[in-house]
N, CA, C and O atoms as CSV, one atom per row, in Angstrom:
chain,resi,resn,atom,element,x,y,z
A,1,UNK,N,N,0.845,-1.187,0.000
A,1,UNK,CA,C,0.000,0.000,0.000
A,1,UNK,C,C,0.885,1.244,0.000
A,1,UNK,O,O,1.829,1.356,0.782
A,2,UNK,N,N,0.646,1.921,-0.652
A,2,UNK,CA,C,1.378,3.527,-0.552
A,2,UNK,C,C,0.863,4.587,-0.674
A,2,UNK,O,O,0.270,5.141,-1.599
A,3,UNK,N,N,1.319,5.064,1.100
A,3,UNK,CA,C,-0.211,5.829,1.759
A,3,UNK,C,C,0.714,7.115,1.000
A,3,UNK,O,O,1.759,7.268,0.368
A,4,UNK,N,N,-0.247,7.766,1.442
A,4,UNK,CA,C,-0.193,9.384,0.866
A,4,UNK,C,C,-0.158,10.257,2.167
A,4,UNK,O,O,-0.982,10.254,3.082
A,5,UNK,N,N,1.392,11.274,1.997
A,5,UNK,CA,C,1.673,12.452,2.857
A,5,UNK,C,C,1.085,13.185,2.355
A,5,UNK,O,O,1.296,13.348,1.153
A,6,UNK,N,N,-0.114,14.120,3.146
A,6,UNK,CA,C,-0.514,15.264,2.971
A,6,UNK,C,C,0.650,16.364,2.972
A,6,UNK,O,O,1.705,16.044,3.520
A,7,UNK,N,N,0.512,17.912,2.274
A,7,UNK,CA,C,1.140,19.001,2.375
A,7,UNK,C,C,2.013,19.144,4.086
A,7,UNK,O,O,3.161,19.469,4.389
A,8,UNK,N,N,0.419,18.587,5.171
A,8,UNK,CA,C,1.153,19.564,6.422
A,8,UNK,C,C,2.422,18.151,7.286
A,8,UNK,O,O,3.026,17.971,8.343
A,9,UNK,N,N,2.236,17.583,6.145
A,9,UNK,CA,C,3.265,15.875,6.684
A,9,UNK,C,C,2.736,15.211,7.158
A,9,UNK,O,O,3.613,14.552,7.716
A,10,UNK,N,N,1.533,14.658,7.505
A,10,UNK,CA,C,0.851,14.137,8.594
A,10,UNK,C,C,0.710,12.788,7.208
A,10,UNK,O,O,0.748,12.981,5.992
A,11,UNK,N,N,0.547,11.487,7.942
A,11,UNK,CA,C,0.090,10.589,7.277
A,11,UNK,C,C,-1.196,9.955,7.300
A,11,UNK,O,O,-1.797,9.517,8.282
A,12,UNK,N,N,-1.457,9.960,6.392
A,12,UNK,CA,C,-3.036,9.607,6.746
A,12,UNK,C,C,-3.294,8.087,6.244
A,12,UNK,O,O,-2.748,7.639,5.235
A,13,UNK,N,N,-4.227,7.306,7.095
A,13,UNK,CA,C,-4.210,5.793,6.035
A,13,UNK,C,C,-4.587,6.333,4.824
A,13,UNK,O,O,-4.041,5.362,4.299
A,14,UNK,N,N,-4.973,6.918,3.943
A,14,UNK,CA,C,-5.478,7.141,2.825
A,14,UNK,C,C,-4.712,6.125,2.070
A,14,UNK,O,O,-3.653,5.955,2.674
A,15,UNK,N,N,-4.769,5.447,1.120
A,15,UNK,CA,C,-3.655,4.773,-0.006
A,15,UNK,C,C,-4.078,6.089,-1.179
A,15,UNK,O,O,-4.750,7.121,-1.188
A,16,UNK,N,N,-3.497,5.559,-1.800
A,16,UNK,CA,C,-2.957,6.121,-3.424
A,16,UNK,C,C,-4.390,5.868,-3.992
A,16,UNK,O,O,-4.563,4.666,-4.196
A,17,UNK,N,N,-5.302,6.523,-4.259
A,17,UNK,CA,C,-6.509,6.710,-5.065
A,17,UNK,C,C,-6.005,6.504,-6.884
A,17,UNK,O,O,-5.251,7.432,-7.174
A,18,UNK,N,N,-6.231,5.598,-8.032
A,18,UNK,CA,C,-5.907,6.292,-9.268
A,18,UNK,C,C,-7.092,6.720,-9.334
A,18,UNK,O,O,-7.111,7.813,-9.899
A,19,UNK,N,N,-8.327,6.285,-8.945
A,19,UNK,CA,C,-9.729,6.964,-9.196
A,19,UNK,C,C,-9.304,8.393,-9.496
A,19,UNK,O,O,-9.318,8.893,-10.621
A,20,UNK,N,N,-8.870,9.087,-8.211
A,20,UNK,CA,C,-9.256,10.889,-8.013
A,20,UNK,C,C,-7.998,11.040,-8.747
A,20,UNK,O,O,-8.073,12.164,-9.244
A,21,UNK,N,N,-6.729,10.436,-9.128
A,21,UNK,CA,C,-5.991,10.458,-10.273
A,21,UNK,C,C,-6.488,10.854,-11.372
A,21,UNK,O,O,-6.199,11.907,-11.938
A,22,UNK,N,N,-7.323,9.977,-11.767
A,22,UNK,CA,C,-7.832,9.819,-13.437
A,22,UNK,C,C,-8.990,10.646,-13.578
A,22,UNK,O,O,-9.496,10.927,-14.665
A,23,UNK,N,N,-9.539,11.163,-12.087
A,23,UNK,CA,C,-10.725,12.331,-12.497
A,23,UNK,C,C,-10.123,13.643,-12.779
A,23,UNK,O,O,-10.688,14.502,-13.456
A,24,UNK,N,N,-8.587,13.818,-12.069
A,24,UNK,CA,C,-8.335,15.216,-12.120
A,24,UNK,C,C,-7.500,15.150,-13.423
A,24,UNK,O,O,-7.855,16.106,-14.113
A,25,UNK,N,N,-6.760,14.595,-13.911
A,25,UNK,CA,C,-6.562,14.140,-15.196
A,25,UNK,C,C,-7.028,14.703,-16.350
A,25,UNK,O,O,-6.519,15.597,-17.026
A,26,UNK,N,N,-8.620,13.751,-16.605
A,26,UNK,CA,C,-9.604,13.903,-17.184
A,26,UNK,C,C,-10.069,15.655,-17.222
A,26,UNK,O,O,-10.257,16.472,-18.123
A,27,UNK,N,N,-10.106,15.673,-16.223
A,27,UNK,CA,C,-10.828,17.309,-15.965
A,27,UNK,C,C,-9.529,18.209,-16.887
A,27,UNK,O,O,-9.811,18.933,-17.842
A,28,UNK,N,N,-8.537,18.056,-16.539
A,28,UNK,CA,C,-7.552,18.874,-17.112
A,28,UNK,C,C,-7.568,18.321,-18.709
A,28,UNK,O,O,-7.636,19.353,-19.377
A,29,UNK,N,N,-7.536,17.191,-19.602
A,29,UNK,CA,C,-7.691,16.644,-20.782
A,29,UNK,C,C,-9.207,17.685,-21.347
A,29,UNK,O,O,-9.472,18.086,-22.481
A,30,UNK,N,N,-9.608,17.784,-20.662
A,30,UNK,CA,C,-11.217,18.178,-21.387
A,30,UNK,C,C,-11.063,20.036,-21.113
A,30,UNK,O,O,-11.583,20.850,-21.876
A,31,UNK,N,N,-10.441,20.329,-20.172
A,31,UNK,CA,C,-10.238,21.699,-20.329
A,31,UNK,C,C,-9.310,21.801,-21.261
A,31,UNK,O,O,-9.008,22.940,-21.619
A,32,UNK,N,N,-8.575,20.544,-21.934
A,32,UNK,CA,C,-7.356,21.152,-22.957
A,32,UNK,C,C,-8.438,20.988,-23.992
A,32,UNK,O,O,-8.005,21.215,-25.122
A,33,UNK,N,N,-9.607,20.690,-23.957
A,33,UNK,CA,C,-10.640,20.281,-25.141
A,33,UNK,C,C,-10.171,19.290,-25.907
A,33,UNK,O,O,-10.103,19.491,-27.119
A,34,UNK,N,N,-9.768,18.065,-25.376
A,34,UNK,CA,C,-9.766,16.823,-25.480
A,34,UNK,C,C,-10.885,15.962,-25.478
A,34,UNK,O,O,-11.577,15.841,-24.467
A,35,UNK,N,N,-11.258,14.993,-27.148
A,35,UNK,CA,C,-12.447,14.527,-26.568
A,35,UNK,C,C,-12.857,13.153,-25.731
A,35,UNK,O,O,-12.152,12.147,-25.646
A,36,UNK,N,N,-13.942,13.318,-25.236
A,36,UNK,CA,C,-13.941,12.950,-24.100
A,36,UNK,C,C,-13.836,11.621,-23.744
A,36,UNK,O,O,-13.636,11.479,-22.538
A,37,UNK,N,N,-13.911,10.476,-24.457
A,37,UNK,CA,C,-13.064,9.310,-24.867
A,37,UNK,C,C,-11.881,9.124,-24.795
A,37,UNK,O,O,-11.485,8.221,-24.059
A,38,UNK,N,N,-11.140,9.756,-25.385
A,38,UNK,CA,C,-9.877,9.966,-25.587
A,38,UNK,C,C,-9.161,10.889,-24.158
A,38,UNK,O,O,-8.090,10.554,-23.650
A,39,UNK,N,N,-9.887,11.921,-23.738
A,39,UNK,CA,C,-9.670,11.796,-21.952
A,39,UNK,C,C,-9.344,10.682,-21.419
A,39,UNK,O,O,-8.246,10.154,-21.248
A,40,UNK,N,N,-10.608,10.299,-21.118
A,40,UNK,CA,C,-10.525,8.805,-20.387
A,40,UNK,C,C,-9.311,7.792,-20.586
A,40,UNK,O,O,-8.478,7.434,-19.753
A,41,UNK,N,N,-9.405,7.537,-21.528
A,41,UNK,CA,C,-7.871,6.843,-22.524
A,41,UNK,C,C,-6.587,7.466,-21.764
A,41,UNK,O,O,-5.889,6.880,-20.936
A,42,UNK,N,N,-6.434,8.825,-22.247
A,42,UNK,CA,C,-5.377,9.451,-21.170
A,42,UNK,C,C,-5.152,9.476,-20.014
A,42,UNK,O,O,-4.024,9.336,-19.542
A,43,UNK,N,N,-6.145,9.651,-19.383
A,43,UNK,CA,C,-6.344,9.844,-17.681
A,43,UNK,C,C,-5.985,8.371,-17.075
A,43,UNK,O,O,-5.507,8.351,-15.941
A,44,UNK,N,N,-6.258,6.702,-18.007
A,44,UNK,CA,C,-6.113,5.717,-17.607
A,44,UNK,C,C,-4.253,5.722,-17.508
A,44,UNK,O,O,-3.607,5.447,-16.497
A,45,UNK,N,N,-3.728,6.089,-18.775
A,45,UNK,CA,C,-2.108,5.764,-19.129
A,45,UNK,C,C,-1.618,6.417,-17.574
A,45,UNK,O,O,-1.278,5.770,-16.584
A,46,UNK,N,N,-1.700,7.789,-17.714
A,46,UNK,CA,C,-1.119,8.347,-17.198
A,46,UNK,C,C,-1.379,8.367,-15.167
A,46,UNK,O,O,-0.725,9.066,-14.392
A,47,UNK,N,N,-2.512,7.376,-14.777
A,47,UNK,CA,C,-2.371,6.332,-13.644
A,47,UNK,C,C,-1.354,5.517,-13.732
A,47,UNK,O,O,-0.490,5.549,-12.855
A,48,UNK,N,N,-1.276,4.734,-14.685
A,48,UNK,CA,C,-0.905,3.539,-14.648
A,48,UNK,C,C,0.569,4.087,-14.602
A,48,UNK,O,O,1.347,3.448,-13.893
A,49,UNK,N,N,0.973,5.009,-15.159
A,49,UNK,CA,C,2.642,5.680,-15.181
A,49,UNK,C,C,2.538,5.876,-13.680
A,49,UNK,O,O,3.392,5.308,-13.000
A,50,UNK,N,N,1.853,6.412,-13.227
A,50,UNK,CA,C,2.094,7.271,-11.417
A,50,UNK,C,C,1.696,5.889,-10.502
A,50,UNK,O,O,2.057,5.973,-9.327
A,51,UNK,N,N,1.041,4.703,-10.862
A,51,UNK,CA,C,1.131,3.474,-9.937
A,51,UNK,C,C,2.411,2.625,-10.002
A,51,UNK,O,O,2.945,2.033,-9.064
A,52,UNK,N,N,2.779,2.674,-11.205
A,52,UNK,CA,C,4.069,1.684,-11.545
A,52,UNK,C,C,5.319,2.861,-10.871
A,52,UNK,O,O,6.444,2.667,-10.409
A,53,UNK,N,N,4.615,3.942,-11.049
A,53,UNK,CA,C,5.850,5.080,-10.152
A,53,UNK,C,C,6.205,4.627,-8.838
A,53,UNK,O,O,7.351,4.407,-8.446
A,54,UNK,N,N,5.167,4.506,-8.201
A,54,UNK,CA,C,4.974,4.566,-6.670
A,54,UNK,C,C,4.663,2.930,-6.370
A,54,UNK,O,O,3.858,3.007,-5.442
A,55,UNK,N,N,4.743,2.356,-6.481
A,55,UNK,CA,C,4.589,0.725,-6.320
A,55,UNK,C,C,5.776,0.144,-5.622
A,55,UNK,O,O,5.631,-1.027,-5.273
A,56,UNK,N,N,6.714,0.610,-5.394
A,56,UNK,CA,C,7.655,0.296,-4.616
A,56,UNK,C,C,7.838,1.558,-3.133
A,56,UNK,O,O,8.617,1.348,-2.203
A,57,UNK,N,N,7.139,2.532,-3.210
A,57,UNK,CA,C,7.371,3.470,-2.328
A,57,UNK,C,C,6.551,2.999,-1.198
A,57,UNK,O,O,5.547,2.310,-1.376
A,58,UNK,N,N,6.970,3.365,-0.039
A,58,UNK,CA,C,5.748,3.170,1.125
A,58,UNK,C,C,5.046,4.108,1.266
A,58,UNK,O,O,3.842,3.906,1.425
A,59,UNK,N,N,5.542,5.393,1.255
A,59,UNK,CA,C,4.863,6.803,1.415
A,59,UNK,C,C,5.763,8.145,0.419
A,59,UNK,O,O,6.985,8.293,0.461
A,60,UNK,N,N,4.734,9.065,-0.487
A,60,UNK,CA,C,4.961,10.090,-1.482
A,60,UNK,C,C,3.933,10.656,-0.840
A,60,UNK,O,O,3.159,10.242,0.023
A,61,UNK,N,N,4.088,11.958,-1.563
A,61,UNK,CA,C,3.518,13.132,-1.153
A,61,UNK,C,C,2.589,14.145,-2.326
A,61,UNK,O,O,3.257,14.456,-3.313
A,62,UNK,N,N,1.757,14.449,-2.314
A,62,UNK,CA,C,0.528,14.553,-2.931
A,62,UNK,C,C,1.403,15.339,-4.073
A,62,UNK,O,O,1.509,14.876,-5.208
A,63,UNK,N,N,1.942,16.414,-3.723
A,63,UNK,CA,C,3.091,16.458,-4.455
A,63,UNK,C,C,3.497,16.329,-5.370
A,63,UNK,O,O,3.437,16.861,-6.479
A,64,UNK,N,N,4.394,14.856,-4.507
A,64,UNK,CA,C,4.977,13.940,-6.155
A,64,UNK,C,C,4.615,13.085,-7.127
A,64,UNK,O,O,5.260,12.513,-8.006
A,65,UNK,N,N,2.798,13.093,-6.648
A,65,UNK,CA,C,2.067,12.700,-7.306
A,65,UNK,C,C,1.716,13.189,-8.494
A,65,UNK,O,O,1.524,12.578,-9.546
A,66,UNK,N,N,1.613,14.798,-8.170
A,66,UNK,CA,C,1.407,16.147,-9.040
A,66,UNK,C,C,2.523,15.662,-9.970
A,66,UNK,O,O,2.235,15.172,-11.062
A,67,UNK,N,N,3.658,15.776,-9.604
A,67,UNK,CA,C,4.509,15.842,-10.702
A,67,UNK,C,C,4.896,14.838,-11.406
A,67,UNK,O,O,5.601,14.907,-12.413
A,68,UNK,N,N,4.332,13.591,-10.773
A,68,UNK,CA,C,4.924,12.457,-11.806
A,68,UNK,C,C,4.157,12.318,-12.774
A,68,UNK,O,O,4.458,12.016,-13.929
A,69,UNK,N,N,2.292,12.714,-11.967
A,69,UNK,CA,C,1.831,12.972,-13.252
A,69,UNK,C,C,1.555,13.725,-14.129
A,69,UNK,O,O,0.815,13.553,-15.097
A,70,UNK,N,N,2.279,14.797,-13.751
A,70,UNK,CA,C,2.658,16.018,-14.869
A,70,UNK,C,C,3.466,15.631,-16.243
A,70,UNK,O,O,3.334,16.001,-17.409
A,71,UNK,N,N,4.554,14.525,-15.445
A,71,UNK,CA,C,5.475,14.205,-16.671
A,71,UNK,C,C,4.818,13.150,-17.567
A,71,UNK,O,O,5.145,12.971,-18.740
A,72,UNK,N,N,3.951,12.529,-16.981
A,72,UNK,CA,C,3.067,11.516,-17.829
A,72,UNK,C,C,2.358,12.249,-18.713
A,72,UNK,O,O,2.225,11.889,-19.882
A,73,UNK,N,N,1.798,13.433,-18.191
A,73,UNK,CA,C,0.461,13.956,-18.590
A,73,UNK,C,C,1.210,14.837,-20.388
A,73,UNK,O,O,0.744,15.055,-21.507
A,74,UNK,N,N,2.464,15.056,-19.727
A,74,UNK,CA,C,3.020,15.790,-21.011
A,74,UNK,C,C,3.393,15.115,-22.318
A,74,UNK,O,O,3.507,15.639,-23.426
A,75,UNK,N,N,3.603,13.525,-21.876
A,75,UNK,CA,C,4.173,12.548,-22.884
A,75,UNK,C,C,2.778,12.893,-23.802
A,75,UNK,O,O,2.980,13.701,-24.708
A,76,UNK,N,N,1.503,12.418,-23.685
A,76,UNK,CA,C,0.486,12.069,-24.054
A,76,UNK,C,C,-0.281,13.066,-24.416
A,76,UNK,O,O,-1.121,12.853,-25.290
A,77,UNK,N,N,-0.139,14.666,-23.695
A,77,UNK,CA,C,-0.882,16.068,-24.322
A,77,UNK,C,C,-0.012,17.308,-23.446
A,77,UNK,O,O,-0.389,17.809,-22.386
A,78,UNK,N,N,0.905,17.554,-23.993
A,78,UNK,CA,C,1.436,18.670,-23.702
A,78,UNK,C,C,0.516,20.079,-23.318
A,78,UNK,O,O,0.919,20.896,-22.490
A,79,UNK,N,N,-0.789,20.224,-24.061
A,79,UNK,CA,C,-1.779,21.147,-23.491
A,79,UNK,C,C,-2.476,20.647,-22.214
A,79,UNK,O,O,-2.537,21.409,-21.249
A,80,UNK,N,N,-2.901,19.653,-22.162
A,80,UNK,CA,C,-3.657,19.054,-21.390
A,80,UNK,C,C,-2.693,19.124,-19.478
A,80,UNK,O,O,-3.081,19.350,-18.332
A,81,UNK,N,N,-1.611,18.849,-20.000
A,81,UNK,CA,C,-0.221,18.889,-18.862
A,81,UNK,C,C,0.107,20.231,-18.565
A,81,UNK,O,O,0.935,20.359,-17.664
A,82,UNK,N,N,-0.485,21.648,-19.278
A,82,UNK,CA,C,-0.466,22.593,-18.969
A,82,UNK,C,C,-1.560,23.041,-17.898
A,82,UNK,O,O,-1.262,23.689,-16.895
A,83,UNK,N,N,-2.726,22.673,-18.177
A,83,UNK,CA,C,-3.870,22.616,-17.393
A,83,UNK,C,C,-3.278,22.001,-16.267
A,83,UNK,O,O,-2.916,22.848,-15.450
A,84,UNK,N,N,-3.094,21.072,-15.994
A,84,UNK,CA,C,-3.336,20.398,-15.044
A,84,UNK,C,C,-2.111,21.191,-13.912
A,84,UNK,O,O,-2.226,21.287,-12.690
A,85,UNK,N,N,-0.985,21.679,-14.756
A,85,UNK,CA,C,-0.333,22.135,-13.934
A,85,UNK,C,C,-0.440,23.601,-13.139
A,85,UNK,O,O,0.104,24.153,-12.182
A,86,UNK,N,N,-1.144,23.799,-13.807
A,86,UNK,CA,C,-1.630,25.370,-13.442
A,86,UNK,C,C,-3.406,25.624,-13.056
A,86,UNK,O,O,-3.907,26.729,-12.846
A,87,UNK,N,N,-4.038,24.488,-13.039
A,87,UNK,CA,C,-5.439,24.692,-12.724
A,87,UNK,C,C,-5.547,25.594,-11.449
A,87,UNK,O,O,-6.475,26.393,-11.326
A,88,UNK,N,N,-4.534,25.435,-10.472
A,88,UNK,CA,C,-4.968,26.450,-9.060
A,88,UNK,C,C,-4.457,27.977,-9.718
A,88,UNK,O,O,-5.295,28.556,-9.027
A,89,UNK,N,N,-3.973,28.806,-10.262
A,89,UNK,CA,C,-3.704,29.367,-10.722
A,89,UNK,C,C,-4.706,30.438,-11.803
A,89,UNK,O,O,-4.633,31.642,-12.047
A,90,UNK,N,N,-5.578,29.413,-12.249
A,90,UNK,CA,C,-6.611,29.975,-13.148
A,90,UNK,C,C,-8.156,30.500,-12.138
A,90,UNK,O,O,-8.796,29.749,-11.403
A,91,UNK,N,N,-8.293,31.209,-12.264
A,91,UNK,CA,C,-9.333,31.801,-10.958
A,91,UNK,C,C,-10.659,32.016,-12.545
A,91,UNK,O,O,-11.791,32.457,-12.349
């Protein structure tokens, strides 16, 4: 299992969700106006890159979640990997 460090360090049992992975993903694929099939398609790869990431870790940090799947997210849609990296940013 590879729980997840929140920001303030605290560990929480939480494990590694790809669910809320592949929704925030998705959300960023479809704000790059990606269609929405082909989201899904993406949002699956680019789990499966951030589980095979972390599959040996005991504990990462929400973090390096962000960024591993940033680098996934860019292989597969360089717009889409813009979104996602900057969604808090866009008001």
């Amino acid at each position: 299992m590879t729980e997840v460090i929140k920001r303030n360090g605290s560990r929480n049992s939480e494990e590694f969700s790809t669910e809320k992975l592949c929704n925030s993903v998705s959300a960023a694929c479809l704000a790059a106006r990606t269609p929405e099939g082909e989201a899904r398609q993406v949002a699956d790869a680019v789990s499966a890159f951030v589980k095979e990431w972390s599959k040996d870790r005991h504990g990462v940090t929400s973090d390096d979640i962000r960024r591993i799947a940033h680098q996934g997210l860019s292989i597969f849609s360089p717009e889409a990997a813009y979104e996602y990296k900057n969604h808090k940013l866009v008001l």
